[in-house]
C-alpha positions in Angstrom: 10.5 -22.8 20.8 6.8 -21.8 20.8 4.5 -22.1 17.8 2.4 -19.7 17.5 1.3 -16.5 15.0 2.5 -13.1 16.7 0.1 -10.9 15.0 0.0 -7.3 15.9 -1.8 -5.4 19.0 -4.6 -4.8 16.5 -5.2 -8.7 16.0 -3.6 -10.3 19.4 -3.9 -13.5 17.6 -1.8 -16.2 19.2 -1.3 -19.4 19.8 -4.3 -19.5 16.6 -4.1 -23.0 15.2 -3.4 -23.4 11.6 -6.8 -24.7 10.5 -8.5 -21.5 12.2 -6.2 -19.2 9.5 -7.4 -20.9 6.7 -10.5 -19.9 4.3 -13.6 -21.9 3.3 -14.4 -21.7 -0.7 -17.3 -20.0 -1.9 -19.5 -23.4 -2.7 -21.5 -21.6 -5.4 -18.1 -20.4 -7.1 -17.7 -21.6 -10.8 -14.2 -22.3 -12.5 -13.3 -20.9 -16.0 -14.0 -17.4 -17.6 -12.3 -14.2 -18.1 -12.9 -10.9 -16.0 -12.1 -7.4 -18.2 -10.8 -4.7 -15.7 -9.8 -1.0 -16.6 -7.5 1.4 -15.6 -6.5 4.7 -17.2 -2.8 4.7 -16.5 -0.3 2.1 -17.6 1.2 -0.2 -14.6 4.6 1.3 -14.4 6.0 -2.2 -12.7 5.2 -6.1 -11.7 8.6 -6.1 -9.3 7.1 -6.8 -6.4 10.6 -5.5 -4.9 9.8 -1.8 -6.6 6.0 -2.2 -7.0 3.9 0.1 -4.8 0.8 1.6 -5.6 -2.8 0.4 -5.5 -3.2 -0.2 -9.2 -0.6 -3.0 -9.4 -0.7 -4.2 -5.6 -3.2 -6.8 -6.3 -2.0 -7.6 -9.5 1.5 -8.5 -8.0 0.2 -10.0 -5.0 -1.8 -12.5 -7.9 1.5 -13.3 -9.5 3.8 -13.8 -6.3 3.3 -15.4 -3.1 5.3 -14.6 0.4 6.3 -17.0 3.3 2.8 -15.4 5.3 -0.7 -14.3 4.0 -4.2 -13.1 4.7 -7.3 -14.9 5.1 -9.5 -13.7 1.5 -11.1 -10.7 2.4 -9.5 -10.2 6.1 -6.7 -8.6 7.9 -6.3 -11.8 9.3 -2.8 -13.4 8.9 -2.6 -16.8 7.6 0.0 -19.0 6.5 1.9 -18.8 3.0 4.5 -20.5 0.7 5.6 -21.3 4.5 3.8 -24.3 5.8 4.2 -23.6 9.1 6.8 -21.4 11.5 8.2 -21.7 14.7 8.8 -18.6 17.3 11.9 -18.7 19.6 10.5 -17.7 23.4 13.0 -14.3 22.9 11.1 -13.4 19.8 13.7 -13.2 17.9 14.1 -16.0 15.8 11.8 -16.9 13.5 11.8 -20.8 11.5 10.2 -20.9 8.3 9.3 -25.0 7.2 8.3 -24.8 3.4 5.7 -26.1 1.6 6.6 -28.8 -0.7 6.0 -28.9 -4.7 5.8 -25.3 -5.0 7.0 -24.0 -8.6 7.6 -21.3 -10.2 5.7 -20.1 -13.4 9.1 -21.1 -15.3 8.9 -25.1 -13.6 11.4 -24.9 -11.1 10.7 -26.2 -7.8 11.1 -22.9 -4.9 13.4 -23.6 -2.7 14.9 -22.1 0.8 17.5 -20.5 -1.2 15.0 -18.3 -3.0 13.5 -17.3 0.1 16.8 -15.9 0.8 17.7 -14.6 -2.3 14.9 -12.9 -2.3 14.7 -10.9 1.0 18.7 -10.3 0.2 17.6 -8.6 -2.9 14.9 -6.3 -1.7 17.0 -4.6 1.1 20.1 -4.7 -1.2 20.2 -0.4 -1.6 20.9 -1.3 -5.5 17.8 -2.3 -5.2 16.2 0.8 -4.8 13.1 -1.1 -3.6 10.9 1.4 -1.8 10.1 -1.4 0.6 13.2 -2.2 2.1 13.0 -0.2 5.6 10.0 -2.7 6.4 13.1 -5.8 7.0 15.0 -3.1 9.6 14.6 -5.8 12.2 15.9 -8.4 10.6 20.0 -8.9 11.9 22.4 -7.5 9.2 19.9 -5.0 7.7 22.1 -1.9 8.2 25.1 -3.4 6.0 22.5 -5.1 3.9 24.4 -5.5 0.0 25.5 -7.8 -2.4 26.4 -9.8 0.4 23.1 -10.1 1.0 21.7 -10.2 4.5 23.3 -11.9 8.0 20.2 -12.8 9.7 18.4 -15.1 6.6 19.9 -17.9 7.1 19.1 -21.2 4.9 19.1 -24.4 7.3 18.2 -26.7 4.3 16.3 -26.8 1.4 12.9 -26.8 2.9 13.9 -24.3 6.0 14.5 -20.7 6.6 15.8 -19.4 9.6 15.6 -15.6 10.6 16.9 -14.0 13.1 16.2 -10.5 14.4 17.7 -7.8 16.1 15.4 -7.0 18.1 11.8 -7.8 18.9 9.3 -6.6 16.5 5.1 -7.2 16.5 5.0 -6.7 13.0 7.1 -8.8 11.9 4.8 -11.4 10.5 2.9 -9.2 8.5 6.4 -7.8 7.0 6.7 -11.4 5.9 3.0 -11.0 3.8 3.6 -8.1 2.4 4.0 -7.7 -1.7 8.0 -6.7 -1.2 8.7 -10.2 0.6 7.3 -12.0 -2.4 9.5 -14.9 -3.2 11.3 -14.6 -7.1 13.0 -16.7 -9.0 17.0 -15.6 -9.3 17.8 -16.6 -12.7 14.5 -14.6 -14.2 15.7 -12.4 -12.6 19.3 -12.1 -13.7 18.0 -12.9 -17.6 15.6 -10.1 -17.4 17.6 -8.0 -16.0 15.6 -3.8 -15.2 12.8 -5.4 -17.3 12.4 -8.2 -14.8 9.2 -5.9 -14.0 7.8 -6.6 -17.4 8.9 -10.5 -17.3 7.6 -11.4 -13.6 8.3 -15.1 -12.7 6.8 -15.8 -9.1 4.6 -18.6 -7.7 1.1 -16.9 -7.6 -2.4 -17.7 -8.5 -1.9 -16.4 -12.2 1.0 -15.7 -14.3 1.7 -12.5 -16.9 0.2 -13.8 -20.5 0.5 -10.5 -22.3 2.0 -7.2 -21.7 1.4 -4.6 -24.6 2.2 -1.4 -23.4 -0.1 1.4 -22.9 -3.3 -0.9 -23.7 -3.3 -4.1 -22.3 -2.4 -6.8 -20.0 -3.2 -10.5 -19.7 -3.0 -13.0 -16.5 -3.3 -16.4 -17.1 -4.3 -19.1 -14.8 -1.7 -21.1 -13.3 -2.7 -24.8 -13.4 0.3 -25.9 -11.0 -0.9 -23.4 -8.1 -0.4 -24.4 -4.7 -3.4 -24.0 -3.6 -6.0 -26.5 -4.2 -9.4 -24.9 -6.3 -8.2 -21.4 -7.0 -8.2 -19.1 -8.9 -11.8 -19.4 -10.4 -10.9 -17.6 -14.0 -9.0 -18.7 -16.7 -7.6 -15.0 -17.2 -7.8 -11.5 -16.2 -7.4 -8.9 -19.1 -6.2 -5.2 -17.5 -7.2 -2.9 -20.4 -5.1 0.2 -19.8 -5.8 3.6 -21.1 -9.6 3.8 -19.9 -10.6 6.8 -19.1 -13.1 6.1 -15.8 -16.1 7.8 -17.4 -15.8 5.9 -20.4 -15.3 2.7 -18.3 -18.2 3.0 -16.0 -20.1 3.5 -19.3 -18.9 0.0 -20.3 -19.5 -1.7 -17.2 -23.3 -0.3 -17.8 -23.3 -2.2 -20.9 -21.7 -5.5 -19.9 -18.5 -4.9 -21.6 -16.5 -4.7 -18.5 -16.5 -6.4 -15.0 -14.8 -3.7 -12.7 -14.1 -0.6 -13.1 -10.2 -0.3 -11.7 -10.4 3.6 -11.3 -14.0 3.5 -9.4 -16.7 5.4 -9.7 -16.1 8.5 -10.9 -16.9 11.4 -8.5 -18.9 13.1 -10.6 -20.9 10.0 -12.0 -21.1 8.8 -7.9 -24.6 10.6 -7.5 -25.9 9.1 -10.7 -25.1 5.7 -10.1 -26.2 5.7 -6.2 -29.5 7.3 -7.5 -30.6 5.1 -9.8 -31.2 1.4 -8.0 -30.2 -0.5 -11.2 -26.8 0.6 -10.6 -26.6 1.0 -7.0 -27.5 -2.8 -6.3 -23.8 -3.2 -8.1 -22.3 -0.7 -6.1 -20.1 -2.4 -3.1 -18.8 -0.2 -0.2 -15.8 -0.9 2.4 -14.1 0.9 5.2 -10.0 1.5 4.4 -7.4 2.3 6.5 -7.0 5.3 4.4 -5.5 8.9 4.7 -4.9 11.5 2.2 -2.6 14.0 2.3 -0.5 17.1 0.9 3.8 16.3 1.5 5.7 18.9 1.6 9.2 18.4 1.0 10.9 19.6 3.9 14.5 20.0 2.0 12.9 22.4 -0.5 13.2 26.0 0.3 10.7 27.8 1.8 9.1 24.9 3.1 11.8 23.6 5.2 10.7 26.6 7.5 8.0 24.8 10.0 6.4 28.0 10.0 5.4 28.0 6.0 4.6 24.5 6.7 2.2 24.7 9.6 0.5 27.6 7.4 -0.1 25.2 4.6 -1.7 23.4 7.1 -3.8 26.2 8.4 -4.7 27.5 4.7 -6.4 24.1 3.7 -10.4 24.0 3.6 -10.7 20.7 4.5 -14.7 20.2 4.6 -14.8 21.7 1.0 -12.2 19.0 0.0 -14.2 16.6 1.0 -17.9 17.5 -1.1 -15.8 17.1 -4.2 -15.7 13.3 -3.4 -19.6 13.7 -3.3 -18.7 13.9 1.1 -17.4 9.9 0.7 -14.9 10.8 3.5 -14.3 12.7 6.8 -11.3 15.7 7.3 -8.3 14.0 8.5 -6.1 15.7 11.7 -3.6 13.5 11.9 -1.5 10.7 9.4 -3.4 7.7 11.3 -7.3 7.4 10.1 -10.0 7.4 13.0 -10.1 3.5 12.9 -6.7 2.7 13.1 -5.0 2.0 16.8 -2.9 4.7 17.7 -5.2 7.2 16.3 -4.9 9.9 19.1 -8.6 10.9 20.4 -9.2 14.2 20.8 -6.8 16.3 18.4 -7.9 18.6 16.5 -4.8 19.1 14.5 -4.3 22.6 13.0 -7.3 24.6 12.2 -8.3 26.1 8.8 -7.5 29.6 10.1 -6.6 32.2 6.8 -5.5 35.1 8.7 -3.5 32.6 11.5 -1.5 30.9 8.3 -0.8 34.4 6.7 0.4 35.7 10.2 2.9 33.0 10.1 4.2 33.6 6.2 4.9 36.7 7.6 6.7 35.8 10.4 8.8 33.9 8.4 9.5 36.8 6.3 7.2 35.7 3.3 4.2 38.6 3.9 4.3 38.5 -0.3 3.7 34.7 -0.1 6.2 32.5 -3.3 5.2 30.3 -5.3 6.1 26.7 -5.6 5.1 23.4 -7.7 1.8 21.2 -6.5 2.4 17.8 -8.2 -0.9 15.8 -8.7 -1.7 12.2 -10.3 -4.1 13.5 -13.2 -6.8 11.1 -13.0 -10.5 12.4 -11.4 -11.1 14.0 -8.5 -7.4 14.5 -8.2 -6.8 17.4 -10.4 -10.4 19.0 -9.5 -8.8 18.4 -5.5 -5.5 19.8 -6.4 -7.4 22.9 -7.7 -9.0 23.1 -4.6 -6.1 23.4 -2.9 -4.2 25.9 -5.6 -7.2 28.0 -4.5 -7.2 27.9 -0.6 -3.1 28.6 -1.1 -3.9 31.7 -3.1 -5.9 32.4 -0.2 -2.5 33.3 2.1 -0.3 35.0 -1.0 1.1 30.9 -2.1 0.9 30.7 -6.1 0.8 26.8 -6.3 1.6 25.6 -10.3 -0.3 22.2 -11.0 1.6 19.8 -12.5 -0.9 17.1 -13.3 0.8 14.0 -14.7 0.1 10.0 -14.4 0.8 8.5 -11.7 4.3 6.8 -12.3 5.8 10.2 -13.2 4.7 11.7 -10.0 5.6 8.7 -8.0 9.1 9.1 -9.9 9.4 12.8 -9.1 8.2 12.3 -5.4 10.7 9.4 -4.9 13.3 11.5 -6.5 12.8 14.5 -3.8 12.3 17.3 -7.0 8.4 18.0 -5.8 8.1 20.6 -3.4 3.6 19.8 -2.9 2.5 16.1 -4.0 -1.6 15.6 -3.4 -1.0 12.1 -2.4 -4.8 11.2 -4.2 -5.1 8.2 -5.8 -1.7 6.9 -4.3 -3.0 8.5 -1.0 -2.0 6.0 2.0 -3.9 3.1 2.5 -2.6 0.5 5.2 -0.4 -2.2 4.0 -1.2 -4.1 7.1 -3.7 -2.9 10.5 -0.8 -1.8 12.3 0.2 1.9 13.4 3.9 1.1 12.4 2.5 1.0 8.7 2.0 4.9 8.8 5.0 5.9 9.6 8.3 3.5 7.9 7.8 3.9 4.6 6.0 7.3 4.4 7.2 9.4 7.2 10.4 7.4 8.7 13.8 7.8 7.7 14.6 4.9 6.1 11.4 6.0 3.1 13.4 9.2 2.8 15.9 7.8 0.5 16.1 7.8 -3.8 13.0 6.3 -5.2 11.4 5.9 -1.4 7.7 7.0 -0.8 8.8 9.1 1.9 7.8 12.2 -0.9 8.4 15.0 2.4 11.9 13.9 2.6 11.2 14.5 6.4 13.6 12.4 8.6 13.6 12.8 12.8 15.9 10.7 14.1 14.7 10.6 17.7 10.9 9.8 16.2 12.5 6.9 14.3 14.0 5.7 17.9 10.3 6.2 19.1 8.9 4.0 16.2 11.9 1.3 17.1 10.9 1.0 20.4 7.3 0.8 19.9 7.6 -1.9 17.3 9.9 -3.9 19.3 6.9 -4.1 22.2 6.3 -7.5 20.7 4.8 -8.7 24.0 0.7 -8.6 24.2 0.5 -7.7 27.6 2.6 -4.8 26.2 -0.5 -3.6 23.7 -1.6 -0.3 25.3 1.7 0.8 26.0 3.0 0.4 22.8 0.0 2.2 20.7 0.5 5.3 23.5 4.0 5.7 22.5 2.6 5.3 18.8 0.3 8.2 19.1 3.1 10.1 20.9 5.3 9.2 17.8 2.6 10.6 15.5 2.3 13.6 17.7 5.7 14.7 17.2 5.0 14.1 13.6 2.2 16.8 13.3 4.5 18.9 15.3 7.0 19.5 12.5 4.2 19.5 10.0 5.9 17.5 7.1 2.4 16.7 5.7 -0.9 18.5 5.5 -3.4 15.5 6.3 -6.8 16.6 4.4 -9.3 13.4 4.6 -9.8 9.7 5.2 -12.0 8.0 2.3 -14.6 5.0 2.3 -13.7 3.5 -0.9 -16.9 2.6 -3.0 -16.4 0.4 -6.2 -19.0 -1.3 -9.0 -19.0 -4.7 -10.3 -20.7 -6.5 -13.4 -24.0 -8.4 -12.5 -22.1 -11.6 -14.3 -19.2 -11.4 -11.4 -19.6 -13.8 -8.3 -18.0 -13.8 -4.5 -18.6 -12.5 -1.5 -18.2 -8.4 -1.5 -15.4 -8.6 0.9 -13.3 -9.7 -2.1 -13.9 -6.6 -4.0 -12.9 -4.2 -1.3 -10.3 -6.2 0.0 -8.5 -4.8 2.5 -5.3 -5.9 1.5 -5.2 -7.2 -2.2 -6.9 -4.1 -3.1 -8.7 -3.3 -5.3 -9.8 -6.8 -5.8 -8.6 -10.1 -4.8 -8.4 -11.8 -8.5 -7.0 -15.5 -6.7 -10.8 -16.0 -5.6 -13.6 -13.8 -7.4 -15.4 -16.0 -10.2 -18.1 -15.3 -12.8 -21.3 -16.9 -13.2 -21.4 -19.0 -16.3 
């Protein structure tokens, strides 16, 4: 067996001794207080099995805690609820030791069998956890069920053994992400479908108050793990905002961050006046928006219609109604993520080219379909964008503008022809190409309630995105991200998505709130990591 933290070919981080993973407390940070944050839409779940969107990401990852984690403000893996691991020399079996005198919110000591229970239940298909094609490596996945899964195995109660079926470089982060959070079984048996209204995990905080469609309340967790955080007493989510209104709040000390952002069209405002600005904190995100179109919905599962959506979109106009905060996207990969492909120019905004191909397809007279968009600013003003550009080549796209969850429902469901992926648009789970491509574009996120919303499914690119995962060998790095930008190639071949840009993300915080900036553009408890921001008293 070697010890040692596999990390992907973006962080090559091995043989890293535990002590190196691990984060050093802001020495000016202050305990106690409560934050106020603001969102416009209700969180539709805390499940970390079912919940994935950037509203609630955070907020689950600050309730639940998973065998592997991320240094505070970093893509850089660090150790979880598991103490330490051990790495067979094949790679394929993985040995999870536990921290001890872990608890639950409810008292009860966590246990291997949790760990187990856990993972069995988020790639149970009755499930219907949108995360579940992340575990595909783990042995048994394919006849995962009530039976739960062959390859977790519990050696005793302080022990996890996992065994894979084949090599895989992500593997680790899998283990960090929100849908390998460890839950408690019986909460979860006595709360049944609401057990996303009554989370019990082992995180930072733990759900207060829920009252729907205006507020929710995290309490502190004085039995946390780790030693020092969180900061703040509790963190009050006051749904229903609308993002104008908020920012107007934040302006007069009524609340700390604004969840939605800056609005687009407050953004020059606030960077011109310096007041407002100095609160203003910027980030890079591995980030792409895009339109899916559902490949399974008549006209568009032509490729032809499909690669004239692509064709009709105006791209750099896109982009100045977000005030320019991002760059046209050619490909599902953003610029900074490995993979990307250099050089591709993807399809070209080329009117007379897209209407040349409508008619080759036999739609000179253009259809009309349905352009599903989450309804909170720029989105609808971007959908509108697009309705217009579509018009452009004979396409009469309706809006249906509606909060997120119901156009999360309807993509999952398969009933949207055109979803603008804005304000769900993808943003990387973990620096890895693999990321892009499971759950958004891979068979296995083309299922009921999956966030595959194209439906689009490729067997041979899926065998593609096996193999390159399965390259879990370092000196096999450049190898493996070629055949990743070849899978991602043949993705933009069969068009199942117009890409349209990749965003900075840009958000405000109070003059009262404390930590380093890093924390508030988190890169993967986004938007904010809640364990270890803190207010000045």
């Amino acid at each position: 067996m070697k010890r040692l933290l596999a990390s992907t070919a973006v962080l090559l981080a091995l043989a890293i001794p535990a002590a190196a993973q691990e984060y050093t407390p802001d020495p000016n940070a202050q305990a106690g207080g409560s934050i106020v944050i603001t969102y416009k839409d209700d969180v539709a779940t805390l499940d970390p099995a079912i919940g994935y969107d950037w509203q609630n990401w955070s907020m689950i990852k600050s309730l639940f805690d998973g065998l592997m984690d991320y240094v505070p403000g970093t893509t850089t893996l660090r150790p979880g609820l598991a103490e330490s691991y051990d790495i067979s020399e094949d790679g394929l079996t993985y040995t999870f030791h536990l921290r001890a005198g872990v608890k639950f919110h409810n008292g009860r000591e966590m246990t291997a069998e949790d760990v187990k229970y856990s993972l069995d239940r988020v790639t149970d298909p009755a499930t219907q956890s949108p995360g579940a094609g992340f575990f595909g490596s783990i042995a048994g996945f394919e006849a995962a069920g009530p039976d739960g899964l062959s390859g977790v195995e519990v050696i005793d109660p302080a022990t996890v053994k996992i065994t894979l079926s084949r090599p895989d470089a992500t593997f680790l982060h899998v283990m960090a992400l929100n849908f390998a959070s460890v839950v408690a079984k019986e909460a979860v048996d006595e709360a049944g479908a609401d057990f996303g209204k009554k989370p019990i995990g082992t995180g930072a905080f733990k759900l207060g108050e829920w009252t729907l469609g205006q507020r929710l309340v995290f309490e502190k967790n004085a039995d946390y793990w780790r030693d020092g955080v969180p900061y703040l007493d509790s963190v009050v989510f006051e749904v229903g905002q609308e993002p104008v209104v908020a920012l107007l709040r934040l302006q007069n000390g009524e609340v700390d961050v604004p969840g939605d952002g800056i609005p687009p069209a407050k953004f020059t405002e606030v960077m011109g006046d310096p007041a407002q600005a100095a609160r203003v904190v910027q980030g890079g995100q591995l980030h792409t928006g895009y339109i899916t179109l559902n490949v399974t919905i008549p006209p568009l599962d032509n490729l032809d219609v499909r690669k004239a959506v692509n064709m009709a979109i105006n791209k750099e106009r896109i982009t100045q109604i977000i005030n320019g905060r991002a760059v046209p996207a050619t490909q599902p990969l953003p610029p900074s993520m490995p993979g990307y492909t250099e050089g591709y120019a993807g399809y070209p905004y080329d009117v007379e080219g897209a209407k040349a191909l409508l008619a080759g397809a036999g739609l000179a007279d253009g259809f009309e379909t349905d352009l599903y968009v989450m309804n909170t600013d720029p989105n609808p003003r971007i959908a509108q964008a697009i309705q217009q550009d579509l018009s452009a080549i004979g396409i009469k796209a309706n809006i249906q503008s509606l909060a997120q969850a119901n156009v999360i429902e309807a993509g999952g469901a398969g009933t949207a022809p055109m979803i603008w992926s804005g304000g769900m648009a993808w943003i990387a789970d973990f620096p890895d190409p693999s990321n892009f491509y499971g759950p958004i574009l891979g068979c296995a996120g083309a299922g009921e309630g999956g966030w595959n919303w194209s439906k689009f499914c490729d067997e041979g690119l899926d065998k593609m995105a096996v193999e390159a995962d399965s390259m879990s060998d370092p000196s096999q790095a450049d190898a493996r991200l070629k055949l990743w930008s070849d899978t991602y190639m043949g993705v933009m071949e069969q068009a199942p998505w117009a890409p349209v840009f990749n965003e900075e993300r840009y958000t405000m915080k109070s003059e009262r709130m404390g930590g380093e900036d890093s924390l508030y553009v988190d890169p993967v408890s986004i938007p904010v990591n809640y364990d270890y921001v803190w207010v000045k008293q």
